[in-house]
C-alpha positions in Angstrom: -26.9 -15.3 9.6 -25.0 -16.0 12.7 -26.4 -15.8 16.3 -22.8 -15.2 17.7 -22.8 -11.0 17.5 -18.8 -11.3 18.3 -18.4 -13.2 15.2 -20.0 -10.8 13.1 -17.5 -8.3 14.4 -14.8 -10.6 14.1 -15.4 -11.1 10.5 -15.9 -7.3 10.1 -12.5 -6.5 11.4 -10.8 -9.5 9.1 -12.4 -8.1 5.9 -11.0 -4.3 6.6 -7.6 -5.5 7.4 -8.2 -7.6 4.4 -9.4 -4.5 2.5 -6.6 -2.6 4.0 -3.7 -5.0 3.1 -4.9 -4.9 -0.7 -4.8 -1.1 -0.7 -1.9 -0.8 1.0 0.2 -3.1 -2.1 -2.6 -1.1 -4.7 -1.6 2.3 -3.2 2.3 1.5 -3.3 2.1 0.6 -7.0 0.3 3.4 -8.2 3.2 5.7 -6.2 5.5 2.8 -8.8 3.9 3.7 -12.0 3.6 7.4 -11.0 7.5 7.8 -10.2 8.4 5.6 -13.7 6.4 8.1 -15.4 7.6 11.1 -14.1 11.0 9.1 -14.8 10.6 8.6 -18.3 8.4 10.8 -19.8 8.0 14.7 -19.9 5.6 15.6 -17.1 7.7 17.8 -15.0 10.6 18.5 -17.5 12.0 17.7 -21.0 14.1 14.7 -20.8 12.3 13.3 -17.6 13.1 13.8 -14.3 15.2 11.6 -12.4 16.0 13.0 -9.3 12.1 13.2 -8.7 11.1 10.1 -10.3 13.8 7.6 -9.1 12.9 8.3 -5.4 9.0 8.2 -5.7 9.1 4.5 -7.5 11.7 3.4 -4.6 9.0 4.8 -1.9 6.8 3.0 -4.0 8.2 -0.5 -4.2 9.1 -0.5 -0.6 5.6 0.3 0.6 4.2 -2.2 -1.6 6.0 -4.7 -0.2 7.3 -4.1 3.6 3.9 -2.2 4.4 1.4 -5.3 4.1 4.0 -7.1 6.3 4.6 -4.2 8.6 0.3 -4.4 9.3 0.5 -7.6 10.0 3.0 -7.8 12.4 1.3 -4.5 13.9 -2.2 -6.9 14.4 -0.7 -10.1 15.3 1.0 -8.7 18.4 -1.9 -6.9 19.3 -1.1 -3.3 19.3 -3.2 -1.1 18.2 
């Protein structure tokens, strides 16, 4: 155990933007797979639906990716 109490809250606040980051990339790939699906398979309409599906994988991809960056950046400049 550490005697240092701000270290304890410093490794608090590293492991939820940790936790945070991962759901972040976890939460913009299920919005993925949900899109393809509603894509490519029957859910809303025979046939698929594109104009739905298309759009929600896109979302998707780009939060998976720019939003992990986007919280960093957002932490290592200190706003908060």
């Amino acid at each position: 155990m550490t005697s240092d109490p701000t270290r304890g809250a410093d490794e608090a606040t590293w492991r939820n933007r940790f936790i945070l980051l991962n759901l972040t990339r976890i939460g913009g790939t299920v919005v993925v797979l949900i899109g393809l699906a509603i894509w490519h398979s029957d859910w809303l309409r025979q046939g698929g639906a594109v104009e739905i599906g298309l759009p929600l994988a896109l979302v998707g991809l780009v939060v998976s990716f720019a939003g992990p960056k986007w919280l960093s950046r957002k932490w290592s400049s200190g706003r908060r």
